[in-house]
C-alpha positions in Angstrom: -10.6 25.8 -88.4 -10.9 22.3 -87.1 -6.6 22.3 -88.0 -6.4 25.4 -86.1 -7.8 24.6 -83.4 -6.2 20.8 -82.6 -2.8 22.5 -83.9 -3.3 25.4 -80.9 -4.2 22.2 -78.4 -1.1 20.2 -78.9 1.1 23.0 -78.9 -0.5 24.5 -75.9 -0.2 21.2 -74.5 3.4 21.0 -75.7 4.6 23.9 -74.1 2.8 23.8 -71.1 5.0 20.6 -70.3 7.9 22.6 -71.1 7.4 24.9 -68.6 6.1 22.7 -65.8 9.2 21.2 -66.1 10.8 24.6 -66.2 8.9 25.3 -63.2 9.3 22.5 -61.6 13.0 22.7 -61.6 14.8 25.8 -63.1 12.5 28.3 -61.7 12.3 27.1 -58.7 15.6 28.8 -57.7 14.4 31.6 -59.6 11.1 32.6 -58.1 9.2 32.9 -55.0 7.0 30.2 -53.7 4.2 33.1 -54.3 5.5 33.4 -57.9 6.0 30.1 -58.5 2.5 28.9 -57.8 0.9 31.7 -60.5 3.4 30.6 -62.6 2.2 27.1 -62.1 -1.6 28.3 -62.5 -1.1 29.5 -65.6 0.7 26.2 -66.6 -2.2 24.3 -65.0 -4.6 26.3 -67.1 -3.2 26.2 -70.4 -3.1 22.3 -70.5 -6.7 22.3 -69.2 -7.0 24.2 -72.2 -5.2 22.5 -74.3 -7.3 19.4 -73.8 -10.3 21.7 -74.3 -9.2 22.4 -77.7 -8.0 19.0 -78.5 -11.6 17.5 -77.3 -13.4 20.5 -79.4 -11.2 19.7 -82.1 -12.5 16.3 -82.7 -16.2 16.5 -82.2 -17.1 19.6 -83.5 -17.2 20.0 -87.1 -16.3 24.1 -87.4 -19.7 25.0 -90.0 -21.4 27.4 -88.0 -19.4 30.6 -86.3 -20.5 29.2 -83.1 -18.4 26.4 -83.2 -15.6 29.0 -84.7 -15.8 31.3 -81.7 -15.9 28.7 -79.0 -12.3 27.7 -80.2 -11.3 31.5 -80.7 -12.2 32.9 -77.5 -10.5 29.9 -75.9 -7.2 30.1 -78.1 -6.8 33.6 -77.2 -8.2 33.7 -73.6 -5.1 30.9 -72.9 -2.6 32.9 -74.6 -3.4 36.5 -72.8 -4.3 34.6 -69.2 -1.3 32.1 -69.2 1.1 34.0 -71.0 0.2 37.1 -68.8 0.9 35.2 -65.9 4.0 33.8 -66.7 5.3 37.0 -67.6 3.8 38.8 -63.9 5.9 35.7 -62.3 9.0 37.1 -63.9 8.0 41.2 -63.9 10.7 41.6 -60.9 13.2 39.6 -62.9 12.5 41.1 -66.0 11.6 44.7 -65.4 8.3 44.4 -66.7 5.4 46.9 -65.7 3.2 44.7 -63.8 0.1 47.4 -64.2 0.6 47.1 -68.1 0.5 43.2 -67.5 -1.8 42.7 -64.6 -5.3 43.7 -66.6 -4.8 41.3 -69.6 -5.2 38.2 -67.4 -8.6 38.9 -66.1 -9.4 39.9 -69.9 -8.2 36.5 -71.0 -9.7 35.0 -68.5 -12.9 36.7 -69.5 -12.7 35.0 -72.7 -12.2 31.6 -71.4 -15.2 31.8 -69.7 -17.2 32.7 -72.8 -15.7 30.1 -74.6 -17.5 27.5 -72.1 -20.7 29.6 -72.1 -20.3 29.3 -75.7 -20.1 25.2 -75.7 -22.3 24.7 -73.3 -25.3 26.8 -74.8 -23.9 25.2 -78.6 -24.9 21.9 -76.4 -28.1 22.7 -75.2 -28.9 24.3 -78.6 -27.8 20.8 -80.5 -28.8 18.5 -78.1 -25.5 17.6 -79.0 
């Protein structure tokens, strides 16, 4: 798990370069300001992410299914609240349904949140 998880935070971080610079440049042209700064929110969020993961990655030692989940909930909360957003930036490009797309974020979101509550509760439980 402790792979996984600082596998999930350098490609998060990896790709979240990718499309800054994307979004930086190509989409600019391509999207609306109001588009364009989601898009960049869900950017912003998966590196914060990523270093989340990264940081977890190398101090926890993945043996109890506390330490498990608190990487879980934030590997998947990124993918369905980024990923969700960057396709809602493109839904009028793309033809996607927006009110398939629109409820995943907050869900992901949901799971970041957990995924803090998580660490900081494995902290004060540790005295970490």
């Amino acid at each position: 798990m402790k792979t996984f998880t600082l596998i999930f935070g350098a490609v998060y971080g990896l790709i979240s370069v990718i499309l800054g610079a994307f979004g930086a440049h190509l989409f600019k042209k391509m999207l609306t300001i109001e588009k364009l700064q989601s898009f960049e929110t869900g950017v912003r969020y998966q590196m914060y992410a990523a270093f989340f993961l990264l940081i977890i990655g190398f101090f926890l030692k993945f043996e109890s299914g506390t330490e498990k989940w608190i990487s879980i909930l934030m590997i998947a909360g990124t993918f369905l609240f980024s990923f969700s957003i960057y396709l809602l930036a493109f839904n009028e490009t793309i033809n996607l349904p927006s009110k398939i797309i629109g409820p995943i974020t907050p869900l992901g979101g949901l799971f970041m949140i957990i995924s803090w509550g998580m660490l900081i509760w494995y902290f004060v439980k540790n005295k970490f």
